[in-house]
N, C-alpha and C positions, 0 to 999 in steps of 0.2 A: 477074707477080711470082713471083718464086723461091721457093722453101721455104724456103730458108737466110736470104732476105732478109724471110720472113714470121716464120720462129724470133726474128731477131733482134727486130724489133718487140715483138712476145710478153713478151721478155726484158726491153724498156725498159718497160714496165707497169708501173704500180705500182697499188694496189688502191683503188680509189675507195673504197668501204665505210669504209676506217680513215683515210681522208683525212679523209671527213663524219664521223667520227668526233672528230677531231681538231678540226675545225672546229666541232662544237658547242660544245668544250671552251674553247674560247678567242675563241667570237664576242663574247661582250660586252669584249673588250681591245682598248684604242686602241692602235693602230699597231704593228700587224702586217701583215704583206704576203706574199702567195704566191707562190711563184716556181718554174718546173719548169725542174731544173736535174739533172745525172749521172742521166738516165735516172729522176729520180723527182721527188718534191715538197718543197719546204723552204718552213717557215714563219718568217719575220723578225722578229724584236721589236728596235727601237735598231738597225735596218742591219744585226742579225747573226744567222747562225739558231740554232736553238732546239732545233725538232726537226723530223722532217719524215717520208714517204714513201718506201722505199725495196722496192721490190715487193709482199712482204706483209708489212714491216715497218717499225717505229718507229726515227729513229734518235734520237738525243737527243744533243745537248752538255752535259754536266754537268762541275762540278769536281773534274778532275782528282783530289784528296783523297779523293773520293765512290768513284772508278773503282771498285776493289777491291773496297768492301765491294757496289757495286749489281751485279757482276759475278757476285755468289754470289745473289743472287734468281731466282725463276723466272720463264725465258724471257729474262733478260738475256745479249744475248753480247760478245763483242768486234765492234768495227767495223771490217772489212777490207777498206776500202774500194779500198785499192792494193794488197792480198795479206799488209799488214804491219797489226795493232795499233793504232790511232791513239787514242791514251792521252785521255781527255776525252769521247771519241766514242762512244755503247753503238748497239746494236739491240738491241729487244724483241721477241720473236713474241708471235704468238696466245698462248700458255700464260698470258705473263708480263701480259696487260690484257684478261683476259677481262671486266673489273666496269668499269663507269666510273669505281668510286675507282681501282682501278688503275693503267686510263687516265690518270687527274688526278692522282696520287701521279709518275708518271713526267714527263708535262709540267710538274707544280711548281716537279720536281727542276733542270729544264732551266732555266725562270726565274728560280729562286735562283740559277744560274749566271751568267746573262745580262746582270745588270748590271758582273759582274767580268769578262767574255769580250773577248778583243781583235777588234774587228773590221777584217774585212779589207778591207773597204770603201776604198779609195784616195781620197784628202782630193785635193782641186785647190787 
């Protein structure tokens, strides 16, 4: 195996720790689903996600409404997933859920979203 090709692995990583983290958080809720997907982890509530894993961060879907004012909290950032913005979409580091209220103040946020969120789940 190459270096470049052992870097890139590395880089698809995401942090178990804030996974089981996230997982304590939301074990007692019926149907949800985990799925590892863009090189990290996404948790599903209603076929849509929520929040999820993304190296050693949190990302969240919240309303759009929300975006602004939860971008000015600490450790909140923009979600750049494709190099642009994606309006609805946060990540949080470490700073921003060091407590477990923290933690559960950011996954709340993502569930009050969740019932208004379009999913993009394709209907047959």
């Amino acid at each position: 195996m190459t270096n470049d090709f052992f870097h890139y692995l590395l880089s698809m990583a995401y942090n178990q720790t804030l996974a089981n983290r996230i997982r304590e958080q939301i074990q007692e809720m019926e149907g949800i689903e985990e799925k590892e997907m863009f090189g990290g982890l996404c948790f599903l509530l209603r076929d849509k996600m929520f929040v999820g894993v993304i190296k050693d961060e949190m990302m969240c879907r919240i309303d759009p409404a929300r975006y602004e004012e939860s971008l000015e909290k600490t450790g909140c950032h923009e979600m750049l997933f494709t190099g642009k913005p994606m309006k609805g979409w946060i990540t949080v580091d470490d700073s921003g859920m060091k407590t477990v209220n923290d933690l559960q103040s950011w996954i709340d946020l993502a569930i009050g979203f969740n019932q208004y969120a379009r999913s993009s789940k394709k209907k047959k």
